[in-house]
KOLPA-232236 format. One record per residue (C-alpha): x, y, z. Coordinates in steps of 0.5 Angstrom, whole numbers, padded with zeros to 4 digits, always signed. Layout:
% KOLPA-232236
XYZ ...
//
This chain:
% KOLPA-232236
+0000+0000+0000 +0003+0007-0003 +0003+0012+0004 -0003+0016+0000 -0008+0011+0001 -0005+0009+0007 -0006+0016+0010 -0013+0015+0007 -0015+0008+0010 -0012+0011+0017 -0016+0017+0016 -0022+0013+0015 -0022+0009+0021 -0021+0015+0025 -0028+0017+0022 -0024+0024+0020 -0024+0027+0013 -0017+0027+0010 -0015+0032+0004 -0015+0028-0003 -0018+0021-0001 -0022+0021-0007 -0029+0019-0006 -0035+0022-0009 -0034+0029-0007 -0028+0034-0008 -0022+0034-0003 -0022+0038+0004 -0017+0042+0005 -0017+0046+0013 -0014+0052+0013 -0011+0054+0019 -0013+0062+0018 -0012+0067+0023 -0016+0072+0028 -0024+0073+0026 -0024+0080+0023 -0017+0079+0021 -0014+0080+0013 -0011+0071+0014 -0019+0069+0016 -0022+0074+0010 -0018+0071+0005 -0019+0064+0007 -0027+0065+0007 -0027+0069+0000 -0022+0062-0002 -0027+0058+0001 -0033+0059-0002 -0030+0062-0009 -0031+0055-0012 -0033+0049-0008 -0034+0044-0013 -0028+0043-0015 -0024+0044-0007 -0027+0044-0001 -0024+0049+0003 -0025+0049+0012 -0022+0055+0015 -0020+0054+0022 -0020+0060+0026 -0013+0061+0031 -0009+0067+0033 -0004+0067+0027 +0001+0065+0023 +0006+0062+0029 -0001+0057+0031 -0003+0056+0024 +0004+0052+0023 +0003+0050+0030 -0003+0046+0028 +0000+0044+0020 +0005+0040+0024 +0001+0036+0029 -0003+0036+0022 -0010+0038+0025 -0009+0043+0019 -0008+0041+0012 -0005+0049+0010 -0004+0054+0014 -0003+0061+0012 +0004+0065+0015 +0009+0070+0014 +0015+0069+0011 +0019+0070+0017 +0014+0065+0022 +0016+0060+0016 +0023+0062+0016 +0024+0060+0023 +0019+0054+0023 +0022+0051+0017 +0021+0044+0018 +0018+0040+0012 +0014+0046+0009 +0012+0047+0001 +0009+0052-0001 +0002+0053-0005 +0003+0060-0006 +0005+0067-0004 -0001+0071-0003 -0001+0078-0002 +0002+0081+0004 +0002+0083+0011 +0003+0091+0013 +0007+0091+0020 +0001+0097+0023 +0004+0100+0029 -0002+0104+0032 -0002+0108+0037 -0009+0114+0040 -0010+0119+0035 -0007+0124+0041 -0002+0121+0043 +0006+0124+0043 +0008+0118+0040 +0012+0118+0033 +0017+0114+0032 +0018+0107+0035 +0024+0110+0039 +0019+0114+0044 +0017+0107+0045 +0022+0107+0051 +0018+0105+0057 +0010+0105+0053 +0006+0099+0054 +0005+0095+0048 +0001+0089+0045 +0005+0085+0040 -0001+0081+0037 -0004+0075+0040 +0000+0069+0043 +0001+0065+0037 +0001+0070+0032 +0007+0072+0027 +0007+0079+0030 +0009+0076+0036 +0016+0074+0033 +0016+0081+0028 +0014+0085+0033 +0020+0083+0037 +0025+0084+0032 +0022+0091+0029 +0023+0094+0037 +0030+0091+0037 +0032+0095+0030 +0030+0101+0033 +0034+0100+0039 +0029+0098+0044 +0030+0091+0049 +0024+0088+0049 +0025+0085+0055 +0028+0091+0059 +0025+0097+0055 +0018+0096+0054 +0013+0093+0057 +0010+0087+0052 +0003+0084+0053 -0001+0080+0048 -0007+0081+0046 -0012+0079+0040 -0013+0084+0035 -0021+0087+0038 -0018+0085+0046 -0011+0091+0044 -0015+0096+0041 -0021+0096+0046 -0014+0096+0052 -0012+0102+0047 -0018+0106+0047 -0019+0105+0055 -0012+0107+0056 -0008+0100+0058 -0003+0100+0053 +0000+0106+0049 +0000+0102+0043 -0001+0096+0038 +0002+0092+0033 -0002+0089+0028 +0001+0085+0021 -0005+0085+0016 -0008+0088+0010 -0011+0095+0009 -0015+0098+0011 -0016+0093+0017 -0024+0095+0020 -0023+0095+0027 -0018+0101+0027 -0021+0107+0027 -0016+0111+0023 -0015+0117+0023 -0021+0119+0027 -0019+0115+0033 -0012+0112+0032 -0005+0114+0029 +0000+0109+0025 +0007+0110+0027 +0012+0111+0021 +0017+0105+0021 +0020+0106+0014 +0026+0107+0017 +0026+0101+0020 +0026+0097+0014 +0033+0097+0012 +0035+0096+0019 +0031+0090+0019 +0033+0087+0013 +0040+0087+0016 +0039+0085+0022 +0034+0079+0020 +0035+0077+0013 +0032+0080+0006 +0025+0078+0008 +0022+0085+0009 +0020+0090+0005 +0019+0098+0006 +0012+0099+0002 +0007+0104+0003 +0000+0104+0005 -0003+0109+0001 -0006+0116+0003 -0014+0115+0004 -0013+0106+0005 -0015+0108+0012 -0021+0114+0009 -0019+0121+0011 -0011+0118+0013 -0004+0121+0009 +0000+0116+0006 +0004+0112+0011 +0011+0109+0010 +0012+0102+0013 +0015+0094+0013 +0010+0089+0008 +0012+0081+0010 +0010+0076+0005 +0004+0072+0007 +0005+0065+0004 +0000+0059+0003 +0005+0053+0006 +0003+0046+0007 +0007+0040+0008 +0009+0034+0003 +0003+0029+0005 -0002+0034+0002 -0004+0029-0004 -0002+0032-0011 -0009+0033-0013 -0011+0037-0007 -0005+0042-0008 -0007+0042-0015 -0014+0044-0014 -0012+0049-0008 -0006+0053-0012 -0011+0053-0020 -0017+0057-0015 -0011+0062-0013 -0010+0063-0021 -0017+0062-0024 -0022+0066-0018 -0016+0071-0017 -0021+0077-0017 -0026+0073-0012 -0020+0072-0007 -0020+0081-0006 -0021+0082+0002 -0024+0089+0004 -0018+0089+0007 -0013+0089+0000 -0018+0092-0004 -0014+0097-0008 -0007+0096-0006 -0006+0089-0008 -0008+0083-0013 -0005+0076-0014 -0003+0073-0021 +0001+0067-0022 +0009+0070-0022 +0007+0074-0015 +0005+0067-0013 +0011+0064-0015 +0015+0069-0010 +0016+0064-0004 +0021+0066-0001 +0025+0060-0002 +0020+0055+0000 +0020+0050-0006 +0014+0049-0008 +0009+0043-0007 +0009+0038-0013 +0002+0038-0015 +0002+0046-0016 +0008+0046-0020 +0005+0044-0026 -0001+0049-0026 +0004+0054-0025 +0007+0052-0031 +0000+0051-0035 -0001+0059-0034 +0005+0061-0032 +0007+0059-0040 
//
């Protein structure tokens, strides 16, 4: 018995559903996807319903890219959506299905507040993402690029994304972290709260910690009435592992190519789009088998 049938005999004795077992419906494929409200989990709805008759695809809500691959390597997900520097640390067996979009570093503090730059962030009470998220790893990184210990010169808390703004609002942090796309509905910018410029920072990170981040911009009016801000974009990589069947892989990565336009969340409108060469750009994370030869049919 080849490992895929065996992997599908076992899961049937389990009574579970497992990827590309055949059968008489399409394979299902559980997505770890991130917060609810959160650029990750939009995406993976949009990709689940933009045509289930050839793949079915099962968000799984989690606090973000560190518990998504968390969950793909006890396998209690079949894909996980991640940034490229969660998966540079966490290599372990992973292959990619595509690059999709990427995530906006959003330091956010109160509209009036005397904050500017991330260097008057000495001493301030911070959230850098839930527990589990990539902005947990990024966040600490982006603090010692400026300078900052975050052991010893801030004081860090994790929080979920409506949990931190909430806090920020009531006056129990100075400011957020958040890495998602634009505009991210729950931050009530300009109105009510200010994004930090980190533009600076982007070569400082990129010699510190590796080529993976970007300085980028997040448009004047992205947030409605908000000037154009200079900040740090990372990759969002769609990963999954070498046990996911090739027709599986296949399915996934030909609705990222073919339903592009149904996979536009709110929070990307305007600012970014998926095509097949940008979904190619893994990072260095080789592509699964199955995806290759549909790349290859529209790539030319």
């Amino acid at each position: 018995m080849n490992r895929r049938r065996f992997l599908c005999a076992t899961s049937a004795l389990a009574a579970a559903t497992l990827t590309g077992c055949g059968g008489d419906g399409p394979p299902t494929v559980r997505v770890a996807a991130g917060e609810i409200g959160g650029f990750y989990h939009a995406f993976t709805t949009l990709l689940a319903a933009a045509d289930p008759g050839t793949v079915h695809i099962q968000p799984v809500t989690t606090t973000g890219s560190l518990a998504n691959l968390e969950l793909l390597g006890r396998g209690d997900a079949d894909a996980a959506l991640a940034l490229a520097d969660s998966v540079d640390v966490n290599p372990g067996h992973l292959v990619a299905l595509g690059r999709v979009y990427e995530n906006y570093l959003q330091f956010v503090v109160a509209a009036h507040s005397p904050l500017r730059t991330l260097a008057d962030l000495r001493g301030a009470r911070i959230s850098l993402g839930a527990p589990g998220s990539g902005a947990t790893l990024t966040g600490e990184r982006l603090l010692r690029a400026a300078g900052l210990d975050p052991a010893t010169d801030v004081t860090v808390t994790h929080l979920g994304l409506r949990d931190a703004v909430t806090t920020l609002h009531d006056g129990g942090i100075d400011a957020l972290l958040w890495a998602g796309g634009v505009p991210t509905g729950v931050l009530d910018i300009p109105r009510a709260l200010r994004l930090l410029d980190l533009g600076d920072l982007a070569q400082p990170m990129r010699d510190r910690f590796g080529y993976l981040y970007d300085r980028v911009v997040i448009p004047a009016d992205a947030y409605p009435g908000s000037p154009a801000v200079r900040t740090i974009g990372v990759a969002n990589l769609l990963v999954t592992t070498p046990e996911l069947p090739d027709e599986a892989a296949a399915a996934v990565t030909e609705l990222l190519i073919t339903r592009a336009e149904r996979l536009v969340p709110t929070e990307a409108a305007g600012t970014q789009f998926l095509d097949a060469r940008s979904l190619i750009g893994t990072n260095g994370v080789a592509l699964h088998p199955g995806a290759v030869p549909v790349y290859r049919r529209y790539h030319g």
